[in-house]
N, C-alpha and C positions, 0 to 999 in steps of 0.2 A: 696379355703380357707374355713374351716369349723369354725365357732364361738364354741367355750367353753362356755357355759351356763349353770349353774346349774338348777337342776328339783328347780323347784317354785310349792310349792301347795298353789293357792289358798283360802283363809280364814284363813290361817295360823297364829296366833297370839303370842301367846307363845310356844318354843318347847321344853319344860320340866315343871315337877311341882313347879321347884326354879323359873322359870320366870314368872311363871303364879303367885306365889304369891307376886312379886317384883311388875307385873303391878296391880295388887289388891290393893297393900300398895299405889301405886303412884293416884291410882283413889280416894281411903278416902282421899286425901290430896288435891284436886278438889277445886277451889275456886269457889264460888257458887256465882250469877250475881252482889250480894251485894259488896262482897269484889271484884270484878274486878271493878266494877264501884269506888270504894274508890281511885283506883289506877289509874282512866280516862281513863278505860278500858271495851271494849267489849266483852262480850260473841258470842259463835259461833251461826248464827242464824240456827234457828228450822229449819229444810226440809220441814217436814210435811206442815208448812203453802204453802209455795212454790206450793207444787203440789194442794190443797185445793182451792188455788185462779186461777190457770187455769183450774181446774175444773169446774170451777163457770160461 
């Protein structure tokens, strides 16, 4: 039995100029930590600190 799987590229984000400017629009509209917090909401945490403190 063989799987049917479509080619996947990697890094792939948007696949035309119409998406790429649909996720553009959806990003300006991003609530910033103030307004998640209004909501009793959290923001996604930073990576970067992550790797900084096993560095350490």
């Amino acid at each position: 039995m063989e799987k049917k799987v479509p080619n996947i590229e990697n890094g792939t984000m948007a696949r035309d100029m119409k998406e790429l400017k649909d996720l553009g629009k959806q990003m300006e509209h991003l609530r910033d930590g103030l307004e998640l917090a209004e909501d009793e909401r959290i923001s996604d945490p930073i990576q970067l600190e992550d790797i900084e403190e096993k560095n350490e």
